[in-house]
py3Dmol code that shows the C-alpha trace and the ligand (Angstrom):
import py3Dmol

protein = """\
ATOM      1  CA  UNK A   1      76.162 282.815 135.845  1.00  0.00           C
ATOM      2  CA  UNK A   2      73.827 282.829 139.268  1.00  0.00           C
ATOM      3  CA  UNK A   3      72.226 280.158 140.293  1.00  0.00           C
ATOM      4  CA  UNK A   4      68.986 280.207 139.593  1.00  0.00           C
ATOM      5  CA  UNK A   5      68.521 278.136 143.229  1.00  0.00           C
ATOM      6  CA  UNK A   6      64.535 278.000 144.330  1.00  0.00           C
ATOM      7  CA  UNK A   7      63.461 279.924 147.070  1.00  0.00           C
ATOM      8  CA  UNK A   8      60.771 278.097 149.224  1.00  0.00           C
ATOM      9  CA  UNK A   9      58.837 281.003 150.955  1.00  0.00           C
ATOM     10  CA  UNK A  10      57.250 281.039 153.881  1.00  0.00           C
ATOM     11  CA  UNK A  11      55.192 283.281 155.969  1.00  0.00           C
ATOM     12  CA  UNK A  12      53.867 282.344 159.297  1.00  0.00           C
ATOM     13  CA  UNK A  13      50.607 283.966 160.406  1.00  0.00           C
ATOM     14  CA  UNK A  14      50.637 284.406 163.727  1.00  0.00           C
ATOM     15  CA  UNK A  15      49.163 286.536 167.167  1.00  0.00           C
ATOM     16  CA  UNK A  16      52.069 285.560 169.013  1.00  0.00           C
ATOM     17  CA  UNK A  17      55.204 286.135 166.448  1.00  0.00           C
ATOM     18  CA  UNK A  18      57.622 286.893 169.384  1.00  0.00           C
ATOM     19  CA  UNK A  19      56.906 283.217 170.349  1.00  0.00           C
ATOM     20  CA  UNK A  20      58.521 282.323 166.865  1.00  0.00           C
ATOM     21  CA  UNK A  21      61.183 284.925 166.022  1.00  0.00           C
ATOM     22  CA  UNK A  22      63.988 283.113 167.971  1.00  0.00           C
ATOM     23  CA  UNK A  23      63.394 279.984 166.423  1.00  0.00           C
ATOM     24  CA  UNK A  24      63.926 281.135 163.498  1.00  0.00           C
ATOM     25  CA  UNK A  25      67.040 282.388 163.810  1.00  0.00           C
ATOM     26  CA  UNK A  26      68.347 279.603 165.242  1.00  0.00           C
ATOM     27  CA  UNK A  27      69.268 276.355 163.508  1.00  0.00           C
ATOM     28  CA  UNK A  28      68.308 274.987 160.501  1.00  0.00           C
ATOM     29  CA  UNK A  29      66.147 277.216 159.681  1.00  0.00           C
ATOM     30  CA  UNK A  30      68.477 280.000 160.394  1.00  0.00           C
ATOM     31  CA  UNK A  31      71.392 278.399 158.120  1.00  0.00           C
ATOM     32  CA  UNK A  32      68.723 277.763 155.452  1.00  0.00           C
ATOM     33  CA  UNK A  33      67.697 281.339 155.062  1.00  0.00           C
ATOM     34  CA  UNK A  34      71.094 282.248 155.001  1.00  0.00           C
ATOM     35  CA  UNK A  35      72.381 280.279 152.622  1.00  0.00           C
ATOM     36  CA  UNK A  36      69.117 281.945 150.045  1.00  0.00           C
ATOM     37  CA  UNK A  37      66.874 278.635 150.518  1.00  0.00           C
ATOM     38  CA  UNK A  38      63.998 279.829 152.544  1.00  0.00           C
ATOM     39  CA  UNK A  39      62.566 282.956 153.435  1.00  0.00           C
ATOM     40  CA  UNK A  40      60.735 283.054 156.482  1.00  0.00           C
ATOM     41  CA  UNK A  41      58.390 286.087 157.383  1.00  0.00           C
ATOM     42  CA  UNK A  42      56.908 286.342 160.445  1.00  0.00           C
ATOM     43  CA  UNK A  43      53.368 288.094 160.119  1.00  0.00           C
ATOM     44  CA  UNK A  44      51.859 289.770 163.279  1.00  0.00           C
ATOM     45  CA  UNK A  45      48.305 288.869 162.954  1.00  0.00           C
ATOM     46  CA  UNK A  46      46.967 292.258 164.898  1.00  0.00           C
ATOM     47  CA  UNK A  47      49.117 294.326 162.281  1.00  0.00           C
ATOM     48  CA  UNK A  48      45.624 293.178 160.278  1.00  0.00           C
ATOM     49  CA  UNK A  49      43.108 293.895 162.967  1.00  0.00           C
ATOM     50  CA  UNK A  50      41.123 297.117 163.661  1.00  0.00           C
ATOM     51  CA  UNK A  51      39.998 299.186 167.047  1.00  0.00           C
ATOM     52  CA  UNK A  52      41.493 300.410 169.574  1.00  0.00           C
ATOM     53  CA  UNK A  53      42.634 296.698 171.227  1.00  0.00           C
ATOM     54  CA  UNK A  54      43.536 295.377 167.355  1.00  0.00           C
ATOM     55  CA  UNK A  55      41.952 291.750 168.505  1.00  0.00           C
ATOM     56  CA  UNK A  56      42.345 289.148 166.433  1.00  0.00           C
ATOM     57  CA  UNK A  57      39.860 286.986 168.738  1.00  0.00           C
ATOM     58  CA  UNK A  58      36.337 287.126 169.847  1.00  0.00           C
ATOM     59  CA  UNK A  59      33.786 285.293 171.718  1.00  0.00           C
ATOM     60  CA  UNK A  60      32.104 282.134 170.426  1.00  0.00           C
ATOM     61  CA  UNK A  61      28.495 282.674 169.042  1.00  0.00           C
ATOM     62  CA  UNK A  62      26.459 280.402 170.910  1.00  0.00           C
ATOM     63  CA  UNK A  63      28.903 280.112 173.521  1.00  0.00           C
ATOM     64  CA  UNK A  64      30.786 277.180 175.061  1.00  0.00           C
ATOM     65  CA  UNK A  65      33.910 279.117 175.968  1.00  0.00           C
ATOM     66  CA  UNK A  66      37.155 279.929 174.992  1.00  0.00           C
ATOM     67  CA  UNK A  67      38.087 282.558 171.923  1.00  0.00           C
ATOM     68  CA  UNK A  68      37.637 282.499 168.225  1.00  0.00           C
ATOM     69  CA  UNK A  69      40.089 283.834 165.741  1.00  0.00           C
ATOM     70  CA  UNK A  70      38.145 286.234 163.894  1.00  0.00           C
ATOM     71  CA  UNK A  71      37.888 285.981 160.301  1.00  0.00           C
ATOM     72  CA  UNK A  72      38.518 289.686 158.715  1.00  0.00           C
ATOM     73  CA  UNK A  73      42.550 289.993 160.245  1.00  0.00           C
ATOM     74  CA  UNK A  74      43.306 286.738 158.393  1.00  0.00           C
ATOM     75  CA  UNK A  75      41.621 287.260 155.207  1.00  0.00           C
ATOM     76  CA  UNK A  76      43.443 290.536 155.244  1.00  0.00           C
ATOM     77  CA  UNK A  77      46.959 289.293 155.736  1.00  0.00           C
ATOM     78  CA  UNK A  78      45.840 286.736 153.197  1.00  0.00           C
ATOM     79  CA  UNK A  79      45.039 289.231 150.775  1.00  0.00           C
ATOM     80  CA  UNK A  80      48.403 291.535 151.473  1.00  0.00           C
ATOM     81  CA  UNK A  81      49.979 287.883 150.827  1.00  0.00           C
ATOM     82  CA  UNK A  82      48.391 287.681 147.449  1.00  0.00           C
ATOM     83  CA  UNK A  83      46.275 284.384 148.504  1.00  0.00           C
ATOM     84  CA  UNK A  84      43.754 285.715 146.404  1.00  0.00           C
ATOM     85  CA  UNK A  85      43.110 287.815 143.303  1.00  0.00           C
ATOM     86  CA  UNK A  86      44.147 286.573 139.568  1.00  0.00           C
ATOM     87  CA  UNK A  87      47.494 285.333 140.511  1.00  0.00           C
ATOM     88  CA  UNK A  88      47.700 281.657 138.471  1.00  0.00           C
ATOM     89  CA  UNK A  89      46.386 279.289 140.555  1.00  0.00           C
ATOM     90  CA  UNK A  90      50.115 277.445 141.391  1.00  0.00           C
ATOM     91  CA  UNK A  91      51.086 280.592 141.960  1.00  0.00           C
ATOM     92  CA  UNK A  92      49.144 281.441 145.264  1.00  0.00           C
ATOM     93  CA  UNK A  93      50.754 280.037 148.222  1.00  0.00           C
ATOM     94  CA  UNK A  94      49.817 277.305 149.490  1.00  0.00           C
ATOM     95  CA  UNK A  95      47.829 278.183 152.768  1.00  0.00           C
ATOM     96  CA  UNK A  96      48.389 275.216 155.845  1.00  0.00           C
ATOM     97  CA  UNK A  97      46.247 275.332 158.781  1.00  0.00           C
ATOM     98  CA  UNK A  98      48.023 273.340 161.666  1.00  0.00           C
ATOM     99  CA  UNK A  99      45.177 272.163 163.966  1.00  0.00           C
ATOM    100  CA  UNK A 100      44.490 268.656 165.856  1.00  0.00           C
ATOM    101  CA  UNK A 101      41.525 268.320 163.377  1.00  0.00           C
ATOM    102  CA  UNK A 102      43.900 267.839 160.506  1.00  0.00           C
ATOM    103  CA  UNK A 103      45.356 264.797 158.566  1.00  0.00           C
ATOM    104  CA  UNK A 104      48.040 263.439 160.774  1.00  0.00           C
ATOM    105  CA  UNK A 105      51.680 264.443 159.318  1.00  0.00           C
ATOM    106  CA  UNK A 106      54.106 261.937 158.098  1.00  0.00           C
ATOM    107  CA  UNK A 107      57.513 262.184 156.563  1.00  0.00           C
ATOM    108  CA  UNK A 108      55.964 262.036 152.845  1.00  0.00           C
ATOM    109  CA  UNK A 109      54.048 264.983 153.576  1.00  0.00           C
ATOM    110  CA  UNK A 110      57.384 267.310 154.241  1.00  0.00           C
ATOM    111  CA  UNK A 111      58.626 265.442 151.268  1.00  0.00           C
ATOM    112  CA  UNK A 112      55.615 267.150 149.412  1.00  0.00           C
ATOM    113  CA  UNK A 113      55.755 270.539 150.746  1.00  0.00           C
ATOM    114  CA  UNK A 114      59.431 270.821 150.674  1.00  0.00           C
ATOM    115  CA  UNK A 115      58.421 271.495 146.607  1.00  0.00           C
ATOM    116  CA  UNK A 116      55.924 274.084 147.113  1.00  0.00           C
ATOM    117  CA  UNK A 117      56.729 277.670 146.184  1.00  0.00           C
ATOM    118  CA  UNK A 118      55.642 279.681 149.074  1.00  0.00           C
ATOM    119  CA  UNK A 119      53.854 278.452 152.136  1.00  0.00           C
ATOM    120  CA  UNK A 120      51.481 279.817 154.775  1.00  0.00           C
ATOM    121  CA  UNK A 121      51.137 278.709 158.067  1.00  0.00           C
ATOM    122  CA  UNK A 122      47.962 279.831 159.636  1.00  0.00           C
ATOM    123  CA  UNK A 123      48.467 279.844 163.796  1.00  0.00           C
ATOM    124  CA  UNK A 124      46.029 279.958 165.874  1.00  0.00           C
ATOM    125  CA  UNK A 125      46.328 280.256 169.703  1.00  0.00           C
ATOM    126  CA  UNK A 126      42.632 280.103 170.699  1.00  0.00           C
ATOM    127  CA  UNK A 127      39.019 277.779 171.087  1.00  0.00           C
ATOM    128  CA  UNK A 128      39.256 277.195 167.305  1.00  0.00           C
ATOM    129  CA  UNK A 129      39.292 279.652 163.829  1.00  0.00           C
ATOM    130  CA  UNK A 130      36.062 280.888 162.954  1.00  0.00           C
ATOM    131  CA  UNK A 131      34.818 278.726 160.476  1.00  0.00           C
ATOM    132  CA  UNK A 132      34.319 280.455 157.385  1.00  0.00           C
ATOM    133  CA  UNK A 133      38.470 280.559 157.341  1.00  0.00           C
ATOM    134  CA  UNK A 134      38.562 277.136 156.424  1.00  0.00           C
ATOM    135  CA  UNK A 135      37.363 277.648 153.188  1.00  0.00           C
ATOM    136  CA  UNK A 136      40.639 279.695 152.151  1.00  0.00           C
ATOM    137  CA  UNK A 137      42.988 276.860 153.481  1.00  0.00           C
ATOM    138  CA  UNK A 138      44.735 274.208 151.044  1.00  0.00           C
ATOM    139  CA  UNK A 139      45.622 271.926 153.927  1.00  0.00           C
ATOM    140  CA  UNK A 140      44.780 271.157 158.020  1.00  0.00           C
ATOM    141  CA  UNK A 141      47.861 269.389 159.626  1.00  0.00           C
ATOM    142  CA  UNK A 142      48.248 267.696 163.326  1.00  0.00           C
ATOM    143  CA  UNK A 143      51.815 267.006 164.105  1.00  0.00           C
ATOM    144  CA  UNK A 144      49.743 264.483 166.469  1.00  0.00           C
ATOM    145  CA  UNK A 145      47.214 262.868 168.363  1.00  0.00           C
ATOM    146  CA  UNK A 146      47.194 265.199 171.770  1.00  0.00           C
ATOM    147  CA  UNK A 147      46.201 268.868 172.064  1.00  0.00           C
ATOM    148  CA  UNK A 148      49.282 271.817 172.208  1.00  0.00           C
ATOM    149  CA  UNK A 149      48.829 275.006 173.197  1.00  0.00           C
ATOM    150  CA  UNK A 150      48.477 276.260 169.842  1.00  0.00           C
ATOM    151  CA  UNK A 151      49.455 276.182 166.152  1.00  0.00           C
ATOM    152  CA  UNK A 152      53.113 277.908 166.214  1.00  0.00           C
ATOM    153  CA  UNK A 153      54.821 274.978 167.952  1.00  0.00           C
ATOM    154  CA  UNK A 154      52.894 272.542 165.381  1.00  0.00           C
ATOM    155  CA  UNK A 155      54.573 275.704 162.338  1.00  0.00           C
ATOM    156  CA  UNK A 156      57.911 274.775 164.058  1.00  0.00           C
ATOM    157  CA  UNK A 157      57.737 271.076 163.898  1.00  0.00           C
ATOM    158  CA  UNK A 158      56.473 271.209 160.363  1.00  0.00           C
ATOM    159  CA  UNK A 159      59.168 273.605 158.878  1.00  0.00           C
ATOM    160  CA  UNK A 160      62.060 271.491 160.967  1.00  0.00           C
ATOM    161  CA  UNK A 161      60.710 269.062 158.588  1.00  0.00           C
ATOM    162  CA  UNK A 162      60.394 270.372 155.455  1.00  0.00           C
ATOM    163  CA  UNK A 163      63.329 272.784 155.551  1.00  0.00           C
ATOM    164  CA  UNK A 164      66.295 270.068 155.985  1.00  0.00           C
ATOM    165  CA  UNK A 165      65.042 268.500 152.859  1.00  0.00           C
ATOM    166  CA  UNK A 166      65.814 271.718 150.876  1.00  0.00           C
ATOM    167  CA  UNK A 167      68.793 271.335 148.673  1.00  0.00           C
ATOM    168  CA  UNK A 168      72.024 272.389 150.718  1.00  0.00           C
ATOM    169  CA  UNK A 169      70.743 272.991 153.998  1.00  0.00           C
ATOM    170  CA  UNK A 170      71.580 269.791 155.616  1.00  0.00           C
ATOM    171  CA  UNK A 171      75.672 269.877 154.803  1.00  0.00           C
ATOM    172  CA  UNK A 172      75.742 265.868 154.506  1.00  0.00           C
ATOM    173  CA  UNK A 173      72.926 264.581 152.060  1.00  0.00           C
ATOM    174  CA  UNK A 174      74.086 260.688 153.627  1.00  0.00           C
ATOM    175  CA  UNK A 175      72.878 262.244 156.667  1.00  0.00           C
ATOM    176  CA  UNK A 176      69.634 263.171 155.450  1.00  0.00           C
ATOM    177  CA  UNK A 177      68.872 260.003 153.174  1.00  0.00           C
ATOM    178  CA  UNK A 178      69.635 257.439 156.568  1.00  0.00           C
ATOM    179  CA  UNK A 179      67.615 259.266 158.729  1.00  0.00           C
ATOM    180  CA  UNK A 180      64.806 257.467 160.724  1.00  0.00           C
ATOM    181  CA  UNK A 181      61.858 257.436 158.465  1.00  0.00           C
ATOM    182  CA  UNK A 182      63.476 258.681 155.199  1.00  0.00           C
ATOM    183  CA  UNK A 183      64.434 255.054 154.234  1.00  0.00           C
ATOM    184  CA  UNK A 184      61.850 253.553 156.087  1.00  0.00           C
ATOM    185  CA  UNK A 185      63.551 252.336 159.073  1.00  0.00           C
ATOM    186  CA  UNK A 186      63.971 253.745 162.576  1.00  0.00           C
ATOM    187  CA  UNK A 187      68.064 254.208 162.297  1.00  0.00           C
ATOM    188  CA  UNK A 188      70.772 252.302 163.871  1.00  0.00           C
ATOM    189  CA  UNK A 189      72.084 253.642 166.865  1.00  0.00           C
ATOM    190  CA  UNK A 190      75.148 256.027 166.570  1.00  0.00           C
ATOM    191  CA  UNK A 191      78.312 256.671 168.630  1.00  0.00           C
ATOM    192  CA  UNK A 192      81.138 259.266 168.583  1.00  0.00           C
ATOM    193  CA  UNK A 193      84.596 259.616 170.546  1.00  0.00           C
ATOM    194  CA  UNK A 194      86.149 258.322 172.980  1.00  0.00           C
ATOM    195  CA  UNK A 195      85.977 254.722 172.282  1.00  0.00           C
ATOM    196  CA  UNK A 196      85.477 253.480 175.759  1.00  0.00           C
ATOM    197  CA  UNK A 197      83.207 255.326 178.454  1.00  0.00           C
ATOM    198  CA  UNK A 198      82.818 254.337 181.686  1.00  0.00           C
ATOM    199  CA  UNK A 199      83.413 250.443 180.758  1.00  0.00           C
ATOM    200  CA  UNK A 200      80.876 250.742 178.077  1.00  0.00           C
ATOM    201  CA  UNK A 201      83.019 250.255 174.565  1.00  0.00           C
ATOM    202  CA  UNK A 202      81.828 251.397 171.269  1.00  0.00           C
ATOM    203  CA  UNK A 203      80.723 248.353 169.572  1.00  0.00           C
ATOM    204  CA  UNK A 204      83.804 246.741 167.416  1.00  0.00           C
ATOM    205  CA  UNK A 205      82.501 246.343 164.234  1.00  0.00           C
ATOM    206  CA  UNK A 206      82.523 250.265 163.716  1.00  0.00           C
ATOM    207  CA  UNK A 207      85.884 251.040 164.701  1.00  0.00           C
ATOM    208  CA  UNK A 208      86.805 248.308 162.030  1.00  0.00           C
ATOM    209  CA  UNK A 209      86.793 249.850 159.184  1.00  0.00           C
ATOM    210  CA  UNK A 210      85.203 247.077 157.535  1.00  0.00           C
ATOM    211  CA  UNK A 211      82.433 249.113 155.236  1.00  0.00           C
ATOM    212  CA  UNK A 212      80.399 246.270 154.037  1.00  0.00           C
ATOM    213  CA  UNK A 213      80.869 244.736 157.988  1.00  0.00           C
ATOM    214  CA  UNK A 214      79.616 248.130 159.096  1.00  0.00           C
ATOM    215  CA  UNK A 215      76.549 248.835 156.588  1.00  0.00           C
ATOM    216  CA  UNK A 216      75.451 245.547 157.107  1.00  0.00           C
ATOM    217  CA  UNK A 217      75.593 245.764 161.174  1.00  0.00           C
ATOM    218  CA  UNK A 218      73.915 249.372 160.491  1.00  0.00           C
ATOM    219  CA  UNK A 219      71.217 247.304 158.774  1.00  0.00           C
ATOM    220  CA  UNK A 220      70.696 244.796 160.866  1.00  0.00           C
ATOM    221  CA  UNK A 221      70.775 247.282 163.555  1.00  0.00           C
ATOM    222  CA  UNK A 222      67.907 249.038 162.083  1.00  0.00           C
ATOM    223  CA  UNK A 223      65.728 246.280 161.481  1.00  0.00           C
ATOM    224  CA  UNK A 224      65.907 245.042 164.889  1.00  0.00           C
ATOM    225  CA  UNK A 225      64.979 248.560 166.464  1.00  0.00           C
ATOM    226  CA  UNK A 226      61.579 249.437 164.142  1.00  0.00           C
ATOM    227  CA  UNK A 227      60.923 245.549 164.670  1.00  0.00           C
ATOM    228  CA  UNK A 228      61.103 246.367 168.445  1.00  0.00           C
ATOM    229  CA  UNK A 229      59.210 249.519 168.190  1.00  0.00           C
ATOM    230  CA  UNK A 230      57.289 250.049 165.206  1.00  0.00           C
ATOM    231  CA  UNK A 231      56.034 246.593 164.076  1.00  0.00           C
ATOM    232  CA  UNK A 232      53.147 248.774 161.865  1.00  0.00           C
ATOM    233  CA  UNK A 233      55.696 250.328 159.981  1.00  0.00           C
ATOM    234  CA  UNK A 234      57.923 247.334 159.463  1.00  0.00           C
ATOM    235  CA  UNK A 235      55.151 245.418 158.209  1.00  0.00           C
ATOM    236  CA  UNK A 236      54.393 248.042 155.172  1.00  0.00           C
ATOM    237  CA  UNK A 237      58.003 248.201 154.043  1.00  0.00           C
ATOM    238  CA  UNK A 238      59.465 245.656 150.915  1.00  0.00           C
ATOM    239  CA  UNK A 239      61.953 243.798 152.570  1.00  0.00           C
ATOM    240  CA  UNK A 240      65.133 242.374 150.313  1.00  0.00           C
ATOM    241  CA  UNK A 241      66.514 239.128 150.617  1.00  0.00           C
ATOM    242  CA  UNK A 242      69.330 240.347 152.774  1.00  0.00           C
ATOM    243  CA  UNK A 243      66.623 241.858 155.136  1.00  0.00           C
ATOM    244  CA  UNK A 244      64.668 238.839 155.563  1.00  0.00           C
ATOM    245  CA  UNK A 245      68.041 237.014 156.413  1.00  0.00           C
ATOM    246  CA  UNK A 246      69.115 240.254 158.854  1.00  0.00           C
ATOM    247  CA  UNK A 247      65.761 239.751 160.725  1.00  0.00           C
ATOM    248  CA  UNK A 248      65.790 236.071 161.463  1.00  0.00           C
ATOM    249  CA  UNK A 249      69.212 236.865 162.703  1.00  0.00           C
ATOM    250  CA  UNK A 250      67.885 239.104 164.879  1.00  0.00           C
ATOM    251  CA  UNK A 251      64.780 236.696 165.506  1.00  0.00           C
ATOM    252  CA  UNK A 252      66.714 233.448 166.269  1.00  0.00           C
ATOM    253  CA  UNK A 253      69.610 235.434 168.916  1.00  0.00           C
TER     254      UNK A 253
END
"""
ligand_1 = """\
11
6GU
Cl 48.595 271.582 164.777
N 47.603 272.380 167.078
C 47.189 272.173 168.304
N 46.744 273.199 169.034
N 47.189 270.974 168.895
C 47.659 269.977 168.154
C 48.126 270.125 166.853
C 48.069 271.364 166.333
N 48.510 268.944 166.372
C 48.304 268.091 167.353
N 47.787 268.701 168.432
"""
view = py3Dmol.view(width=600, height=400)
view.addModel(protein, "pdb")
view.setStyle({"model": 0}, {"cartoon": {"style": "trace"}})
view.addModel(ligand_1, "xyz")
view.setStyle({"model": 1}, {"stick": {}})
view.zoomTo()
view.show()
């Protein structure tokens, strides 16, 4: 029988899809569309825009500089994308707008959109969108507090995210479930071959062999880096009785 494996779709609205078609085909997200998880379509914005220079962007009424994405090219490529019309209403993809005026993006929230059905990232490049767009968006991401060029690199960051947590796509699920953030934790530092660099030695607890030794140092590890660096997140997290004991280890060296 086939497998009846879900396919997360994704289209990326874009004026600038050169800027993205590289990335993905590299990667991740290049592995993940091979291997039937994602489909990633790359939509030229302009292909939706009319006149002889197909803009997609105008000046600002009332002025104040910089350009406005204009609002009839993306509720065109919206409608070719079926965002509206009777389609059920879990049905119509799910339209994100990455912007530095949106909800600030955590690991949960790639958790969350790693289950949609089909996804549409909404780039824009310019001053701002013009505002009646907003009305036909689900959901305004910032990937953080600071101001990027423009939304594709913000599309990148978030499908990185949400992509590896499809079924399959990262090879070693271990991998994925220890990574910084996904447990909690920023993760305990890693090393690979040789054993000895320079006069720096792996530490000897890993090349023991000792897998309780080693998941507990791993711990430990762990809870002495997000101390160190992110006290805010630390504090939120249920700690177990071996934690507590970890961290006044790490408190009373
Ligand atoms: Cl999503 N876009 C832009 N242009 N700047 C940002 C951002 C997004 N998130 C943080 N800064």
């Amino acid at each position: 029988m086939k497998s009846q494996k879900t396919v997360l779709r994704i289209a990326i609205f874009s004026g600038l899809p050169e800027y993205l078609a590289s990335a993905v085909r590299s990667g991740h997200l290049r592995i993940a569309q091979e291997q039937g998880a994602v489909e990633i379509n790359l939509i030229d914005l302009r292909d939706f825009a009319e006149g002889s220079y197909r803009a997609i962007d105008d000046e600002p009424y009332g002025g104040g500089g910089g350009m406005v994405l204009k609002v009839e090219p993306v509720r065109r490529a919206l409608d070719a994308c079926g965002a509206f019309g009777d389609r059920e209403e879990k049905k119509k993809p799910w339209v994100v707008l990455p912007t530095p005026k949106g909800k600030r993006l955590k690991q949960e929230d790639f958790e969350r959109l790693s289950k949609k059905k089909e996804i549409i990232f909404l780039c824009s490049r310019y001053k701002g969108i013009d505002e009646r767009i907003r009305e036909w968006v689900d959901e305004e991401c910032s990937i953080g507090d600071y101001v990027i060029g423009g939304g594709e690199t913000a599309a990148l960051v978030m499908m990185e995210g949400i992509v590896r947590l499809l079924e399959g796509v990262v090879g070693d699920k271990e991998s994925v479930q220890t990574d910084s953030f996904t447990c909690g934790l920023l993760s305990a530092p890693t090393y690979t071959r040789p054993e000895e660099f320079m006069g720096k030695r792996v530490p000897e607890v890993l090349l023991s062999g000792h897998h309780e030794e080693i998941r507990r140092w791993k711990r430990k590890q762990a809870l002495a880096l997000t101390l160190a660096r992110r006290p805010d997140i630390l504090a939120k997290l249920p700690l177990d009785d071996e934690d507590r004991k970890l961290l006044s280890e790490v408190l009373g060296e």
